[in-house]
N, C-alpha and C positions, 0 to 999 in steps of 0.2 A: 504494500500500500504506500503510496507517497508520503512522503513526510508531510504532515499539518500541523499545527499548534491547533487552533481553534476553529470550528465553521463559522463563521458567522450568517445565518439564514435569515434574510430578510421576510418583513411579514407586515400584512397593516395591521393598522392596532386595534380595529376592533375585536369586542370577546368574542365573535366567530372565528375571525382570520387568525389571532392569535390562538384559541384554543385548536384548530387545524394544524397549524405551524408546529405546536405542541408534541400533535401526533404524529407528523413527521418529523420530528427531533428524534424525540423516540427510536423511531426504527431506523433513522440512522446511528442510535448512541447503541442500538444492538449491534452495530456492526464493526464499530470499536473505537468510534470518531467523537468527540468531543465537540458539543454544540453550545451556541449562545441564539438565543433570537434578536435580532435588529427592528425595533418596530419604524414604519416607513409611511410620514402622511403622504396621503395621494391628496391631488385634484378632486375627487368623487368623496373622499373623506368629509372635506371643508365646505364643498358648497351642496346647496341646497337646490339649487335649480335640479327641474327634470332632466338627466342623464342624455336627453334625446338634444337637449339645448347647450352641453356642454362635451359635446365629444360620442357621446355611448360608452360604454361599457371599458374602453382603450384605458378612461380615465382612470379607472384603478388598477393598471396595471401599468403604466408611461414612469413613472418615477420608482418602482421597484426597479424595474429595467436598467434606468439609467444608474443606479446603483448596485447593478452589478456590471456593466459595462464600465464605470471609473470606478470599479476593486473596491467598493465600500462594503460592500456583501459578497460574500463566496457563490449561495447560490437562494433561491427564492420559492415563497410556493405561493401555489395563485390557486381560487376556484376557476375550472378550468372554461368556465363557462364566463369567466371575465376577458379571455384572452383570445385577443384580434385569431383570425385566422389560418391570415399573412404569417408566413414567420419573421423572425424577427433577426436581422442580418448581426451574427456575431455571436448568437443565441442559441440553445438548444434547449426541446424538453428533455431534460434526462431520463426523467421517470414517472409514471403516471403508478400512482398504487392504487390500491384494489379502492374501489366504487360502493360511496353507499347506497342507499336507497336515492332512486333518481326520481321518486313521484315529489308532485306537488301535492301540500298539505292543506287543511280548510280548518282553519282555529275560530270556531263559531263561538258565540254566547249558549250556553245550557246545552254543550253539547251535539248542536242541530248538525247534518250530515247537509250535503248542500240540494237536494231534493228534498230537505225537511222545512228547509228556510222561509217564508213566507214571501210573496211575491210583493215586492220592494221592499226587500230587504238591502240594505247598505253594505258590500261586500269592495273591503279594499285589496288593490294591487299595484303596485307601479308597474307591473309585465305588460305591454300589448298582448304579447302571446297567449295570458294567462287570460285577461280579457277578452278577447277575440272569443277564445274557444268555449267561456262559460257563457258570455253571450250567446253563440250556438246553440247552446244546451234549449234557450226560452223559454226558464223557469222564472223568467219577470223579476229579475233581482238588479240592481242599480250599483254599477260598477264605476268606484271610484278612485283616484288616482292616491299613492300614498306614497312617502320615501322614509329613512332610516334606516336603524340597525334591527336589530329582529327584538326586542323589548322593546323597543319606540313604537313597533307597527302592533306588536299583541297589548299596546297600552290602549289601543282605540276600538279595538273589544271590549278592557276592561272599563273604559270611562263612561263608550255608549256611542263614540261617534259611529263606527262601524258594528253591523251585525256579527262579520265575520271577515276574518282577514287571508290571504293566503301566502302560504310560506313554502321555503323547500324543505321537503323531510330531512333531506342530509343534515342542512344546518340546524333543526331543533334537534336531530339525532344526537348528535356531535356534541348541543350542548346540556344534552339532556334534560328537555324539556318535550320529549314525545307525550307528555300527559295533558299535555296543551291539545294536541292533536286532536278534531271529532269526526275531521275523515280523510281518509289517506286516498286522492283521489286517481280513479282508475284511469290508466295510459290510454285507454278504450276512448274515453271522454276527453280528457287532458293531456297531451305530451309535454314532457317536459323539453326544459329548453338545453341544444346542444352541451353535450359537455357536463351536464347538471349532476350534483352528486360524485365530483370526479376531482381528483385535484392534481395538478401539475409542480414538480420539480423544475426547476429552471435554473440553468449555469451557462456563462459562458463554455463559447463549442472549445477551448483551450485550457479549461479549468483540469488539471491534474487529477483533480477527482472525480471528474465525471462518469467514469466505470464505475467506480464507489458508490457514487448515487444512486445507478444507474440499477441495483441491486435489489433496488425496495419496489421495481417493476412489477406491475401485473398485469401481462399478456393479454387477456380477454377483456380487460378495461383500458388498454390501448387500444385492440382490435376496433370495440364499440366507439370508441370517441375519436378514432379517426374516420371512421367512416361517418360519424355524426359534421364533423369540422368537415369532412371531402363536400357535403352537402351542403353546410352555408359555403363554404368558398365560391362552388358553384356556382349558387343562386343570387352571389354577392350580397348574401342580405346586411340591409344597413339595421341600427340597431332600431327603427320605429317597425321593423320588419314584425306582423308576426306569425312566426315561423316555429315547430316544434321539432325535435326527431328523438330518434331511441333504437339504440341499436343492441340487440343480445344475442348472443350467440347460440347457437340451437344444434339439434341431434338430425342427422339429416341420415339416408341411407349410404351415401357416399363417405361420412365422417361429420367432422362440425364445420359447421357456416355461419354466416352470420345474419341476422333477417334486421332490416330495419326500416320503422317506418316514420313517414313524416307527413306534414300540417302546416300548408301557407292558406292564409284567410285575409277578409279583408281586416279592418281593426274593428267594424262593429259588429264583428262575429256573422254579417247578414247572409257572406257567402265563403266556400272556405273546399279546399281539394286534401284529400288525404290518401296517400299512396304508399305503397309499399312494395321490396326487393328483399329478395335473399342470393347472397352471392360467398364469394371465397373470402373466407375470414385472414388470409394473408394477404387481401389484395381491399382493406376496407376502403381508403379512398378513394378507389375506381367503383367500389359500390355507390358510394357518397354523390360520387358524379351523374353516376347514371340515372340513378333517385330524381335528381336535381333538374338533370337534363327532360324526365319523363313530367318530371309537376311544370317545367317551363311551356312544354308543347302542349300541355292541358290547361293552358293560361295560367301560369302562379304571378308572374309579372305584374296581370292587370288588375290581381286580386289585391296584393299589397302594397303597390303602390306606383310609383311612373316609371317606366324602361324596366332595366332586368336590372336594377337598381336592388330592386324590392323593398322601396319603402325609405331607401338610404339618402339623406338630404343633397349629394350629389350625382347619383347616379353609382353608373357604372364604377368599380373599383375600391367600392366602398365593404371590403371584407370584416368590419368586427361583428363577432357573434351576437344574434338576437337577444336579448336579457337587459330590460332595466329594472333587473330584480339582483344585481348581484351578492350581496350580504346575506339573502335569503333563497 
């Protein structure tokens, strides 16, 4: 192993990011390397504006970056579902570890499941995505826009402004607060947004320890979240995109594949394509693509937003991943 003194792993500060950082400390302090965590304000930390007004989703990850590209941080971990699609020149993921629960959660008042909820009921999210799809649903529920950390948003259950708020299962898993949970919503209904419940390792492509990292891999949550990211790449989705996918790996009669399916809508849920592949789980971005390629020629472009954009305030080119949910 290379010689190190200390990793320093960059991380944001809030208790989600850091209690994640946490976990990956861990499995690398199993491996005999000596960790410290760097907490790191981002852009997306500090302001308040809607995510869609200040960048997307980029913003929480643009200043971790930059510190590890000027050696302030050895290497970094993101929710993977923060992180552009584009790679990032100088940059590698080193390791994606195992995947928690990728659904989205429904944190109601008294328990209510969201077919329990009564018709205008006040249900928060900052997701287009998340919106979109329960709109779909036309259980007459009144979808409103939220932002913060994940106690900021279950605080608007408990005051009264919202009925019910929705979050990502990973992150109350993580922080253990699954008892919040009243319904863990099915991928049937709901996809979640690329990448979700996944978290990303990130070092420079020259760091000495990037094999070391590289260690606390797991295979079948790399397979799934590149073929998830092959598919916004595609689609160029911009972050007002919304856009869902879900990629798992499945028992096929030739060996294991991987199936994955995806959800571009317009934002008011009025109209929305949902399609799906199964392909070679060695080969997930050429899955991603194909997906992509297939919801385009069934019109995904004009569903979410102007050109093959999807939704991205300048068009074409505009690769950060759908999510202005990222804390939750």
């Amino acid at each position: 192993m290379p010689e190190q003194q200390i990793v320093r792993l960059g991380t944001r500060r809030s208790a989600l990011a850091t209690t994640q950082s946490g976990w990956v400390a861990e499995r690398l302090r199993e491996l005999g390397l000596e960790v410290e965590l760097v907490e790191i304000t981002t852009e997306g930390d500090v302001s308040a504006a809607p995510l869609t007004t200040i960048g997307g989703t980029g913003v929480f990850a643009s200043a971790i970056r930059e510190a590890l590209l000027d050696g302030r941080v050895d290497c970094a971990v993101h929710s993977l579902k923060d992180l552009p699609s584009a790679p990032e020149p100088g940059l590698v993921i080193a390791a994606v570890p195992r995947r928690e629960d990728p659904r989205d959660a429904l944190c109601a008042r008294d328990g209510l499941t969201l077919a329990e909820l009564p018709p205008g009921s006040v249900v928060g999210t900052g997701s287009p995505r998340r919106a979109a799809q329960i709109a779909a649903l036309g259980l007459g529920v009144e979808l409103v826009p939220i932002r913060g950390n994940v106690d900021t948003r279950l605080q608007h259950v408990r005051d009264g402004r919202c009925d019910a708020v929705v979050l990502a299962m990973a992150g109350l898993s993580r922080l253990g607060l699954v008892d919040v949970v009243s319904e863990a919503l099915d991928t049937v209904q709901v996809l979640p947004a690329a990448g979700q419940g996944a978290l990303a390792l990130e070092c420079r492509e020259d760091h000495p320890l990037r094999e070391v990292f590289a260690r606390i891999e797991d295979a079948e949550t790399r397979a799934c979240v590149e073929a998830e990211r092959g598919l916004l790449a595609r689609l160029e989705a911009g972050c007002t995109a919304p856009v869902g996918a879900l990629a798992e790996v499945v028992e096929s009669e030739d060996g294991l594949e991987l199936s994955l399916r995806a959800f571009v809508g317009s934002p008011d849920g009025s109209d929305g394509l949902r399609r799906s592949l199964t392909g070679s789980w060695t080969e997930p971005r050429d899955l991603g693509h194909r997906l992509a390629e297939l919801l385009l020629e069934d019109g995904a472009a004009g569903l979410a937003g102007v050109g093959s954009g999807l939704g991205s305030p300048t068009g074409v080119g505009q690769t950060a991943p759908q999510s202005t949910d990222p804390l939750a």
